[in-house]
Backbone bond lengths (Angstrom), bond angles and torsions (degrees), N, CA, C in turn:
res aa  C-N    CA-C-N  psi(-1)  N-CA   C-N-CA  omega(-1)  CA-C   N-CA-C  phi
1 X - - - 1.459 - - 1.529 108.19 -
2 X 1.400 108.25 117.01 1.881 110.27 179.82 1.286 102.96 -60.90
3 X 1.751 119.87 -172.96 0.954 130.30 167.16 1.808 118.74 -92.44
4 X 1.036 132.27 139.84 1.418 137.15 149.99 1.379 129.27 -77.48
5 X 1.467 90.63 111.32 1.795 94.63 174.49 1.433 120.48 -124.15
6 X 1.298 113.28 101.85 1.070 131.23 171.50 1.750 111.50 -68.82
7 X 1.910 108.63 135.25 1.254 112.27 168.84 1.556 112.09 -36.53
8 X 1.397 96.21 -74.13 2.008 110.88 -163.89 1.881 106.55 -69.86
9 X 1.431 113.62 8.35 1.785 100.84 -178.53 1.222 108.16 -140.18
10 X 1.254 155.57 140.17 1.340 157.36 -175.08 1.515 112.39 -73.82
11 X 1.038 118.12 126.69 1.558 130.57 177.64 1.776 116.74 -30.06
12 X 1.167 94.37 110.08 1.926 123.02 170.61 1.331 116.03 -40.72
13 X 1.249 136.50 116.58 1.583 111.08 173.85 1.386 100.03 -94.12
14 X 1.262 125.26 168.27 1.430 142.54 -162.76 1.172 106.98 -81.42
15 X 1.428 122.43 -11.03 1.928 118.13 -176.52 1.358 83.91 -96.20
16 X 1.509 148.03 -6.84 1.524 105.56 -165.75 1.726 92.38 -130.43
17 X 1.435 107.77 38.46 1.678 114.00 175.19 1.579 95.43 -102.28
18 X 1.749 129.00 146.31 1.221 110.84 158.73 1.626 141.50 -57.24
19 X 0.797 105.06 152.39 1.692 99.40 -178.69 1.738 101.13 -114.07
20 X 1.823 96.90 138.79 1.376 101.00 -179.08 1.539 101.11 -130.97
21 X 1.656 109.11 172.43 1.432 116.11 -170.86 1.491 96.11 -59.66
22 X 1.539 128.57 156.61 1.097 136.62 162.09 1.357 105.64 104.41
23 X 1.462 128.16 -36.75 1.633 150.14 171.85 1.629 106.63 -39.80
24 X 1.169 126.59 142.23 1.698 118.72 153.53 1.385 96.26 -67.46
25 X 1.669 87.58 131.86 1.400 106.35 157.55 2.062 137.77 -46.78
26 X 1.065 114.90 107.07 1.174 139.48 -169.27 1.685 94.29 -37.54
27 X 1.476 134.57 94.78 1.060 146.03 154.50 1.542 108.00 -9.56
28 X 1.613 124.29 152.62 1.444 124.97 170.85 1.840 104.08 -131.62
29 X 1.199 103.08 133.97 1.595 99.35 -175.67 1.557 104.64 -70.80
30 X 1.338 100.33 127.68 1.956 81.01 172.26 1.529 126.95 -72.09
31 X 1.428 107.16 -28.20 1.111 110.54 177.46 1.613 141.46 -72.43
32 X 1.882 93.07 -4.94 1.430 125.66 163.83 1.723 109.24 -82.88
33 X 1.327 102.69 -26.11 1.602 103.00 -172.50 1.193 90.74 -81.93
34 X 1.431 143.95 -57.69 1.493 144.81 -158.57 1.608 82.35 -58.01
35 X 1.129 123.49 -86.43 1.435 119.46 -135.07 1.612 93.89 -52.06
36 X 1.772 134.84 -60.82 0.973 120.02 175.12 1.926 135.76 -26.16
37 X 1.788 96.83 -30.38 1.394 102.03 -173.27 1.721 114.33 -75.47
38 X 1.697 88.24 -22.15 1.922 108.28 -164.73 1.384 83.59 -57.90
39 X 1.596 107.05 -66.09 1.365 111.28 -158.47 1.435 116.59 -51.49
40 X 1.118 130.87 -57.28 1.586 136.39 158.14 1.486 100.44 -19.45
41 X 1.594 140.20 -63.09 1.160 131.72 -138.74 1.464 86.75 -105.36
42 X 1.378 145.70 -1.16 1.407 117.09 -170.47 1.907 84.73 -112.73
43 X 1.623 130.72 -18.73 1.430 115.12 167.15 1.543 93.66 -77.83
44 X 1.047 156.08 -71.96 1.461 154.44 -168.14 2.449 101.27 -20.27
45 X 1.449 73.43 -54.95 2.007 94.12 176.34 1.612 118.98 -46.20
46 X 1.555 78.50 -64.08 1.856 98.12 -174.45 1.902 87.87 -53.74
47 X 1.345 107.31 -66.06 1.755 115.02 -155.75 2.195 96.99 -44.17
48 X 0.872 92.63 -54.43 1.576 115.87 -179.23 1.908 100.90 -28.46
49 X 1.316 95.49 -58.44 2.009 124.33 -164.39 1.347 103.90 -72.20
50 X 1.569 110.31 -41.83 2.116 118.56 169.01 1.288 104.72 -67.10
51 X 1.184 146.72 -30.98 1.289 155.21 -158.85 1.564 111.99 -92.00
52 X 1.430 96.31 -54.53 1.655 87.78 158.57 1.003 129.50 -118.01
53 X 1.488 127.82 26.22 1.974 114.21 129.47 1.218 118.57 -72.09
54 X 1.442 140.08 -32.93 1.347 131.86 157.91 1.660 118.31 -57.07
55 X 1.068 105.84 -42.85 1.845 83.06 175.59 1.868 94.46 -67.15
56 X 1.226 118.18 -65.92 1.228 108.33 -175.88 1.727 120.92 -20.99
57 X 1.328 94.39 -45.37 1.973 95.68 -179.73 1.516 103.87 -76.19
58 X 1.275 140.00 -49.74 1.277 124.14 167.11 1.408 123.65 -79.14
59 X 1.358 117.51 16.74 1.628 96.07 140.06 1.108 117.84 -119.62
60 X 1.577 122.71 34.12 1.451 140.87 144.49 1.164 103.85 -76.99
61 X 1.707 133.63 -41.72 1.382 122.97 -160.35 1.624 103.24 -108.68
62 X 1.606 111.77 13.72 1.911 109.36 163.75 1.537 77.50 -87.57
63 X 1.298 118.25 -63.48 1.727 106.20 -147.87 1.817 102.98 -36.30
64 X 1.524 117.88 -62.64 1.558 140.26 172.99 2.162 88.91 -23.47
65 X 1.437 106.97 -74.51 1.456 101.86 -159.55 1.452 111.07 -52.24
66 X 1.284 132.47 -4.54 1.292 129.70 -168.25 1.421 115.73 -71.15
67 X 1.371 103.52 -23.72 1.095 127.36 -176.23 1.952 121.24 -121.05
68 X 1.214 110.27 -46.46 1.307 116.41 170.17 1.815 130.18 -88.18
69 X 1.249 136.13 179.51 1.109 107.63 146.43 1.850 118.96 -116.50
70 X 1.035 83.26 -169.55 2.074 89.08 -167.32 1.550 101.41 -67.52
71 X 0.935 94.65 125.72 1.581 101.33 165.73 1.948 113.45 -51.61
72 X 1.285 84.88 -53.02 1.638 102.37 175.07 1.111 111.01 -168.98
73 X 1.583 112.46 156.56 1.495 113.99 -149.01 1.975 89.61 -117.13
74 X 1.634 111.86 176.82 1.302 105.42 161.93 1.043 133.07 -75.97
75 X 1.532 128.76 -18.68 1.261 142.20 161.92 1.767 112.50 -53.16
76 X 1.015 118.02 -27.73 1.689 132.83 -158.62 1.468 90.43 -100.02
77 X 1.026 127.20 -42.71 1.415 136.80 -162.40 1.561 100.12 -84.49
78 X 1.243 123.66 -37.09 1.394 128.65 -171.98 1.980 97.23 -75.25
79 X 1.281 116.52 -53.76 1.130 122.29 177.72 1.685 131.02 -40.73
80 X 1.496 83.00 -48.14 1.540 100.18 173.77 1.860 123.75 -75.77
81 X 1.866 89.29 -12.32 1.956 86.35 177.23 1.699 83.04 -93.77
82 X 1.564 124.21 -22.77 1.774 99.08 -157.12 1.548 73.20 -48.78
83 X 1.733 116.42 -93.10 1.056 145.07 -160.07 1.964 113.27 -14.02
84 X 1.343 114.63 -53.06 1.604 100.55 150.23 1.389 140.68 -40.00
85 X 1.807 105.28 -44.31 1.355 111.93 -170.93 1.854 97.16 -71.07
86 X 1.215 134.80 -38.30 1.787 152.07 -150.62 1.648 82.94 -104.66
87 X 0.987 127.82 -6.39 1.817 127.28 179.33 1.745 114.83 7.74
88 X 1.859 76.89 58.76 1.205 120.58 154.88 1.755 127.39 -100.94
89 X 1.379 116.53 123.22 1.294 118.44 160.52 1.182 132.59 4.77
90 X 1.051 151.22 111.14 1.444 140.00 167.51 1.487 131.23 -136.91
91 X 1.090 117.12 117.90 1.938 117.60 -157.74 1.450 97.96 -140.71
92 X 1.130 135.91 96.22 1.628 138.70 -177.58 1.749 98.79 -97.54
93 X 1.377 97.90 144.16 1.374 87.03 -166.90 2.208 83.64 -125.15
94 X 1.066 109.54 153.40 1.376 115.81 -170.51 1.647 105.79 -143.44
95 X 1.416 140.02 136.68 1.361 127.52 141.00 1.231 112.19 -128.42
96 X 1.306 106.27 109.66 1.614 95.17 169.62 1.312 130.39 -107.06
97 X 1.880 105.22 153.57 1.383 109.17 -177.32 1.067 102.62 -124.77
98 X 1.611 114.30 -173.35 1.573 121.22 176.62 1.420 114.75 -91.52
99 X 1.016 119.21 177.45 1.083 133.59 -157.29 1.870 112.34 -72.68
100 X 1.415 92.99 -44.42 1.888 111.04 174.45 1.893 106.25 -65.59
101 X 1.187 121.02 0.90 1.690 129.76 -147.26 1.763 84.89 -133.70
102 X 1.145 119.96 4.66 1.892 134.87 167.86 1.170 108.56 -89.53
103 X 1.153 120.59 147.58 1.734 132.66 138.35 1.081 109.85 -46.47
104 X 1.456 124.59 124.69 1.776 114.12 176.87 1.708 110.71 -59.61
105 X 1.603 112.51 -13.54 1.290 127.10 -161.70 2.052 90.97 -77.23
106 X 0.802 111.77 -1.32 1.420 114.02 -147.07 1.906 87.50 -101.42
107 X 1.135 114.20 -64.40 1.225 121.82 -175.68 1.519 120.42 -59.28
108 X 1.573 115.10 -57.04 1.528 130.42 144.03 1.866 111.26 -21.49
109 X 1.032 128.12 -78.12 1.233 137.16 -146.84 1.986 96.96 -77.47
110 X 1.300 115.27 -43.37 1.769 136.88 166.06 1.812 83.04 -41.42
111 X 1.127 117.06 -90.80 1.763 138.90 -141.94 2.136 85.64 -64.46
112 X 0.655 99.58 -51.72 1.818 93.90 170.92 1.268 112.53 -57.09
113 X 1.298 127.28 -72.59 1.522 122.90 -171.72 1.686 99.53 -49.12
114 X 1.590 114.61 -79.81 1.386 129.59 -166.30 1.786 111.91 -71.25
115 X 1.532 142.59 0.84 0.814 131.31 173.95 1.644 128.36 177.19
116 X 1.010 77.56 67.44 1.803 96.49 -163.82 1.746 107.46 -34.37
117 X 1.782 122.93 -40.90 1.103 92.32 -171.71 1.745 80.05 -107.52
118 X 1.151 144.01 85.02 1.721 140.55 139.73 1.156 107.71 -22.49
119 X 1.391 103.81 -72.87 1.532 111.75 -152.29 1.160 117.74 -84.58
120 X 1.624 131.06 -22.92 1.303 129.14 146.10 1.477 138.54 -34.62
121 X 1.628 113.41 -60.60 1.305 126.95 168.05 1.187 137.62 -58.64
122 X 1.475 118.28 176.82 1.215 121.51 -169.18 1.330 107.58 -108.79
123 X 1.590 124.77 17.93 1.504 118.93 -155.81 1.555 122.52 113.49
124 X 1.468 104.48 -49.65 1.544 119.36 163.38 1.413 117.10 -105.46
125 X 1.130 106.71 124.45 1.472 128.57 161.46 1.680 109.56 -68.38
126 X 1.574 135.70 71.16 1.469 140.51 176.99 1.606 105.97 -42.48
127 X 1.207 114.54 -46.30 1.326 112.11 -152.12 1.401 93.10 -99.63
128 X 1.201 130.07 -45.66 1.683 115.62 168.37 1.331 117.19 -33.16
129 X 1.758 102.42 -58.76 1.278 103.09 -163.54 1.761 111.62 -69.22
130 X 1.654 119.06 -10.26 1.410 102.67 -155.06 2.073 83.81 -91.56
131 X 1.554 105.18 -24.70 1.095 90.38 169.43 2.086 141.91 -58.78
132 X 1.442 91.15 -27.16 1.621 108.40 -178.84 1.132 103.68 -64.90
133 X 1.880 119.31 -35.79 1.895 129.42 -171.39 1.266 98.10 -81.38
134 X 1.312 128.27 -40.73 1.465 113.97 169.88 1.545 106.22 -48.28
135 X 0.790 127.93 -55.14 1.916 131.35 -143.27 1.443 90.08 -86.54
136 X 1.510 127.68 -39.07 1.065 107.12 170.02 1.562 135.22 -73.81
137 X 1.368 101.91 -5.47 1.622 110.33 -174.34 1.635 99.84 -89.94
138 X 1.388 105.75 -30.56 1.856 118.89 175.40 1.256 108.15 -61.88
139 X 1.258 140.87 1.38 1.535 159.31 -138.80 1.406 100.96 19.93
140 X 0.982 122.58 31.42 1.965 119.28 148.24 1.643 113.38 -45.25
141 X 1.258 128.18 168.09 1.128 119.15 156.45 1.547 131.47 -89.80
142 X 1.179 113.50 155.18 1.006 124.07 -164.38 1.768 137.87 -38.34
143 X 0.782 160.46 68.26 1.797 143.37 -99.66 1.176 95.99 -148.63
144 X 1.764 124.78 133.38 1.067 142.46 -141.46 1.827 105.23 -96.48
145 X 0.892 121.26 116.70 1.731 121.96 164.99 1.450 126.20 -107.30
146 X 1.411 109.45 30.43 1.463 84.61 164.54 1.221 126.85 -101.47
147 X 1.170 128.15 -173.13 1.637 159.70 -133.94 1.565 96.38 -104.23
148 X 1.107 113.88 129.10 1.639 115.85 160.13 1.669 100.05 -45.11
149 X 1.154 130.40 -58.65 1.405 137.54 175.35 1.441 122.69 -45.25
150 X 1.546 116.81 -27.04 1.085 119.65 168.52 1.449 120.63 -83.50
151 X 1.585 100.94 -52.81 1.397 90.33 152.57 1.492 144.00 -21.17
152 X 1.773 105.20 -67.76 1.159 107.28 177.42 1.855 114.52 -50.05
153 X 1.351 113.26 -25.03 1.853 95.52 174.26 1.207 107.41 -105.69
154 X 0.898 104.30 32.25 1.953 107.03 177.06 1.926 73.02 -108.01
155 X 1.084 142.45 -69.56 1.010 145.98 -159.95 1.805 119.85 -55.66
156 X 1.381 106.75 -52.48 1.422 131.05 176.59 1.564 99.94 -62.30
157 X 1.402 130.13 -72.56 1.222 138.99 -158.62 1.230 110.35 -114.54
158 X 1.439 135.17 -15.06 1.918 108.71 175.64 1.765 101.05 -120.66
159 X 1.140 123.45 -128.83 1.106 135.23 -175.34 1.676 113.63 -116.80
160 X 1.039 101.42 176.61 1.760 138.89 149.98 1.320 132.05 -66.79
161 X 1.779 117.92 33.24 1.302 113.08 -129.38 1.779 99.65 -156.15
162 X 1.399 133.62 145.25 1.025 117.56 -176.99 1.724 109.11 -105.99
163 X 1.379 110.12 82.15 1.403 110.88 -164.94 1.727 101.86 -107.54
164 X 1.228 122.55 112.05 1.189 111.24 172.18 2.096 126.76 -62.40
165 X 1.114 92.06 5.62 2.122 94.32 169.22 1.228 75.12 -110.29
166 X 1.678 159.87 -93.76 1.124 123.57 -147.66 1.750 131.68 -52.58
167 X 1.291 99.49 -18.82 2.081 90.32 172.86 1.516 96.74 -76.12
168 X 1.396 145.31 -43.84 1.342 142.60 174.27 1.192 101.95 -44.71
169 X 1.258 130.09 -72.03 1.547 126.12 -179.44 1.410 115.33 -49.24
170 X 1.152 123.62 -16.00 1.535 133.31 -171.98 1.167 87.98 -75.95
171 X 1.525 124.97 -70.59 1.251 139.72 -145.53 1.710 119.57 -87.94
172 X 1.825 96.11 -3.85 2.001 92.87 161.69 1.739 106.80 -101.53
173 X 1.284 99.93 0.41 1.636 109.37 -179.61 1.293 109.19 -86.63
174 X 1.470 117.74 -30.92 1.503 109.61 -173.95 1.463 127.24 -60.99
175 X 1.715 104.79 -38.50 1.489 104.80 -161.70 2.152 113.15 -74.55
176 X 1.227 97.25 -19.70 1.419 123.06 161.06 1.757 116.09 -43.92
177 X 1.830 97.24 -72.44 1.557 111.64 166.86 1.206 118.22 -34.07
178 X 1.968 108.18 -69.72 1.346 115.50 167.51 2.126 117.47 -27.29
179 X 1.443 89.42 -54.56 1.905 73.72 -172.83 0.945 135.56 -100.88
180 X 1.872 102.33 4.96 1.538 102.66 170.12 1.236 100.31 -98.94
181 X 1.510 146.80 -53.71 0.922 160.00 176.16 1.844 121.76 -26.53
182 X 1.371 85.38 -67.30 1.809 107.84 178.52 1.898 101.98 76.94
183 X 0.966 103.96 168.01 1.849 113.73 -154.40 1.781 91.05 -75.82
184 X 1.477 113.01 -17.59 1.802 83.19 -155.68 2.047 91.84 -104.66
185 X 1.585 112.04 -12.95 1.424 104.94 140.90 0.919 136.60 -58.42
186 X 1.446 130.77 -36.98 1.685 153.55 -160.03 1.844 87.54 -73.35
187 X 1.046 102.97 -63.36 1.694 113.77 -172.17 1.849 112.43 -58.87
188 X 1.042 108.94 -50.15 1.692 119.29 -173.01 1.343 91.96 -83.03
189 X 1.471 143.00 -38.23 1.993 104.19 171.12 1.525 92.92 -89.54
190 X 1.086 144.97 4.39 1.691 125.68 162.32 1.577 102.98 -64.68
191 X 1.069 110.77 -54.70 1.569 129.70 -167.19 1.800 97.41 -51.11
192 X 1.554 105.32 -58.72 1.273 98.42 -151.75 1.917 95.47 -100.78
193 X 1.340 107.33 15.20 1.853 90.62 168.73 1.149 103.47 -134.66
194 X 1.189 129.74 8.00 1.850 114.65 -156.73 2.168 74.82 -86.64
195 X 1.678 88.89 -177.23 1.549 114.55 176.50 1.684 113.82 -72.33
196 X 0.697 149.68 112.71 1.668 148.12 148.74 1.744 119.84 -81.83
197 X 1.134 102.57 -7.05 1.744 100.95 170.39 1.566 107.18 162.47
198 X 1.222 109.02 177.35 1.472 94.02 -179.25 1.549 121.52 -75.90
199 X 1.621 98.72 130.96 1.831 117.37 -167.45 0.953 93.73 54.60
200 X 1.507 146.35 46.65 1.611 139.06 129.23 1.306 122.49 -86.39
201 X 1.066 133.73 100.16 1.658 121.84 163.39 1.387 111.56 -111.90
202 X 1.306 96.63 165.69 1.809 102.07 177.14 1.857 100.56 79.83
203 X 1.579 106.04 118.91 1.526 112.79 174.15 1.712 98.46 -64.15
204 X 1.294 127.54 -33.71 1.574 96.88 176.37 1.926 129.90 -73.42
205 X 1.479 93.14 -14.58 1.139 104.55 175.20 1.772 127.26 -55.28
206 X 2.232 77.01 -49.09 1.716 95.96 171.74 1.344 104.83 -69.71
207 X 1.079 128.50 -51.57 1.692 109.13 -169.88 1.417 109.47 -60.73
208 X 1.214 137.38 -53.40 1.333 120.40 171.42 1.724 129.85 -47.64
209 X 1.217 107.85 -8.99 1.716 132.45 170.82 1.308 87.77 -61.24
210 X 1.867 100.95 -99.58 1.057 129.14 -149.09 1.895 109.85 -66.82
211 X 0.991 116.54 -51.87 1.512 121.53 -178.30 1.839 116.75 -101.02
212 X 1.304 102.94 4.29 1.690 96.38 -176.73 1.303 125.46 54.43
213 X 1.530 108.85 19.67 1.562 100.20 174.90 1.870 94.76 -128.66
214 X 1.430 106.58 -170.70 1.431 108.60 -174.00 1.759 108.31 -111.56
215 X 1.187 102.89 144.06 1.719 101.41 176.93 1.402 128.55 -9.10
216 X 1.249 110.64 -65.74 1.494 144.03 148.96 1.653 107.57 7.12
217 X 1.766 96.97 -71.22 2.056 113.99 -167.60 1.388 92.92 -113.92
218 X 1.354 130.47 28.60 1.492 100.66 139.23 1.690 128.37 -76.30
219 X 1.394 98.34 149.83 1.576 108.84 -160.84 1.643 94.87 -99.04
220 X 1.334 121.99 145.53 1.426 128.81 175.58 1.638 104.62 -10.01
221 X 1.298 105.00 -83.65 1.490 123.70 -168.78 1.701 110.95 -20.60
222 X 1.752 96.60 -65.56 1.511 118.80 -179.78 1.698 106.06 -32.59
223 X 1.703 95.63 -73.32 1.345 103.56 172.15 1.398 148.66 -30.62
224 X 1.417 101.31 -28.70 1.737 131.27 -155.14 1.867 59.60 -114.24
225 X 1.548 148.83 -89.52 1.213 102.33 -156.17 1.647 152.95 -88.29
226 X 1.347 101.72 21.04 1.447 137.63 178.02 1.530 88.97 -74.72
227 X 1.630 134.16 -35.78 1.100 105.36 -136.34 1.928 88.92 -118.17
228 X 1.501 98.04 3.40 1.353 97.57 177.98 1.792 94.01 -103.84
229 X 1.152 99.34 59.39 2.223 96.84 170.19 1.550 81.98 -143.22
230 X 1.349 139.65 -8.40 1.282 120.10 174.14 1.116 131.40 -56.17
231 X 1.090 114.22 -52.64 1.755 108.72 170.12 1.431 132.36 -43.21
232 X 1.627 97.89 -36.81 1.774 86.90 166.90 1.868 97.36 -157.91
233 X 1.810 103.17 80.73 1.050 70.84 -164.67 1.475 135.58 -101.90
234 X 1.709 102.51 43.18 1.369 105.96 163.93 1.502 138.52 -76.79
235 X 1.252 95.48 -3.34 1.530 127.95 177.55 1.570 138.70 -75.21
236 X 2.265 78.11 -57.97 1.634 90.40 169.66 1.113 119.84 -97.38
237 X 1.595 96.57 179.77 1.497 106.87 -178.16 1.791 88.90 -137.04
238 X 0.917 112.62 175.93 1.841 146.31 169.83 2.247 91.23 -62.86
239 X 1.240 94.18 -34.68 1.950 98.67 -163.23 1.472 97.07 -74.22
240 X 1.448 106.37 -45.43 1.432 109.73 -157.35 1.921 112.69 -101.44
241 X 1.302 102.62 1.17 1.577 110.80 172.92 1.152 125.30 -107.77
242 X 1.799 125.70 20.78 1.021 120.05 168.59 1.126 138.84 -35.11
243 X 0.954 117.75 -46.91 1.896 135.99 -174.78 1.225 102.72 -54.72
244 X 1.654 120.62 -60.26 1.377 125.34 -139.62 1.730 83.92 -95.84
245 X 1.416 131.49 -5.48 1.513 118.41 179.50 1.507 84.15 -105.89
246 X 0.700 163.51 -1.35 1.579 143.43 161.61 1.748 101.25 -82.93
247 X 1.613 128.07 -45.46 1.434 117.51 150.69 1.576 142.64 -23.85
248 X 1.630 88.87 -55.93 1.681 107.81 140.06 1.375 124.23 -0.53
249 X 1.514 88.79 -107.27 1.253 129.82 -179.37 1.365 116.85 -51.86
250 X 1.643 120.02 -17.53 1.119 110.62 178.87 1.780 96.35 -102.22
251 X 1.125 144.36 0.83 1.737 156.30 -169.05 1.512 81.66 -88.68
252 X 1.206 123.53 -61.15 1.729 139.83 -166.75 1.679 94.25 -49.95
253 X 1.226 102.15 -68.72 1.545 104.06 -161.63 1.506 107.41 -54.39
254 X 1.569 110.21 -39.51 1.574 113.28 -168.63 1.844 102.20 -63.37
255 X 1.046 102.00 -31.49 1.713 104.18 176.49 1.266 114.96 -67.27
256 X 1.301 110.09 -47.55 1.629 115.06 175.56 1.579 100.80 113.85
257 X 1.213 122.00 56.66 1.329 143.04 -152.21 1.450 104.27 -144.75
């Protein structure tokens, strides 16, 4: 395609005329394509290098939890910017204990609602999850399978949030958790950091909320309903989860619990 030169307008260059079917194809500079590709591959690089010094730092800070607890988790951290950005109030109150310093009813009634086989697995629940992909391919809705274990680094290290790169990141973090950690750590910082309501963490915290007693003297029931606010538990309460803690309680019984 020549150029057009009009008296009254300054000469057209040929990249910014339209191009139509039948036209020679509009030339590509290569040396515009290279540099475009560099750039692609050195953010692809950089993104690559952030990705693994952060896992690198949190599986510096599972090895640390094996033994300590979190100073603060990402869930806690997310809470405290909503609450800046809404410059709203914010006072989270937390106590944590160990795991032997629980109601045994406490751990039982958790591993029923949130993970029937815990103690079997390796981190992944296979058959949960192949069941949720069925239901979602059935156009059911969508239904959640993870792992008490996954949880816990959805909790420790990402958000409150339905981000599909954070469940991936959840899910190259777990098998790590699993072997430094071991199931009856995995369970006692779930227990004692995940959310129980708003600025509640730690199940002894919630039971002294909700029932006025300490981890320790909750009675089955209590337990079975502490453990039905997990799913969302800014929502529930002990008032409004009846149903799903009598469900509970009946997962418990079928175990022999």
């Amino acid at each position: 395609m020549s150029r057009i030169v009009s008296p009254s307008r300054d000469p057209i260059d040929d990249h910014t005329l339209p191009w139509f079917p039948g036209d020679a194809e509009p030339t590509v500079d290569p040396a515009s394509h290279r540099r475009r590709r560099g750039w692609l591959s050195r953010i692809a690089w950089l993104a690559f290098k952030v990705f693994a010094v952060y896992y690198l730092f949190c599986l510096l800070l599972i090895v640390a939890y094996r033994f300590v607890s979190p100073p603060a988790t990402g869930v806690q951290l997310q809470r405290r910017i909503e609450a800046m950005l809404a410059r709203r109030p914010y006072s989270p109150r937390q106590h944590t204990v160990r795991l032997a310093a629980m109601s045994p009813y406490v751990a039982k009634a958790v591993v029923a609602a949130e993970d029937g086989r815990f103690w079997t697995h390796y981190g992944y629940d296979l058959k949960e999850m192949g069941v949720a992909g069925r239901g979602a391919v059935d156009g059911g809705r969508m239904r959640g399978a993870s792992t008490i274990t996954q949880q816990l680094m959805k909790n420790l290290f990402g958000c409150a949030c339905r981000n599909p790169v954070r469940k991936v990141y959840d899910l190259t973090l777990t098998p790590a958790a699993e072997l430094i950690l071991g199931k009856h750590r995995i369970l006692e910082l779930y227990l004692a950091e995940v959310e129980w309501g708003d600025g509640i963490y730690g199940v002894d915290e919630a039971a002294r909320h909700y029932y006025g007693v300490g981890a320790k003297q909750l009675t089955r029931s209590q337990a079975a309903g502490l453990a039905a606010l997990l799913p969302n538990p800014r929502r529930r309460t002990p008032a409004n989860t009846g149903e799903y803690r009598r469900d509970i309680l009946r997962r418990m019984r079928h175990r022999g619990w």
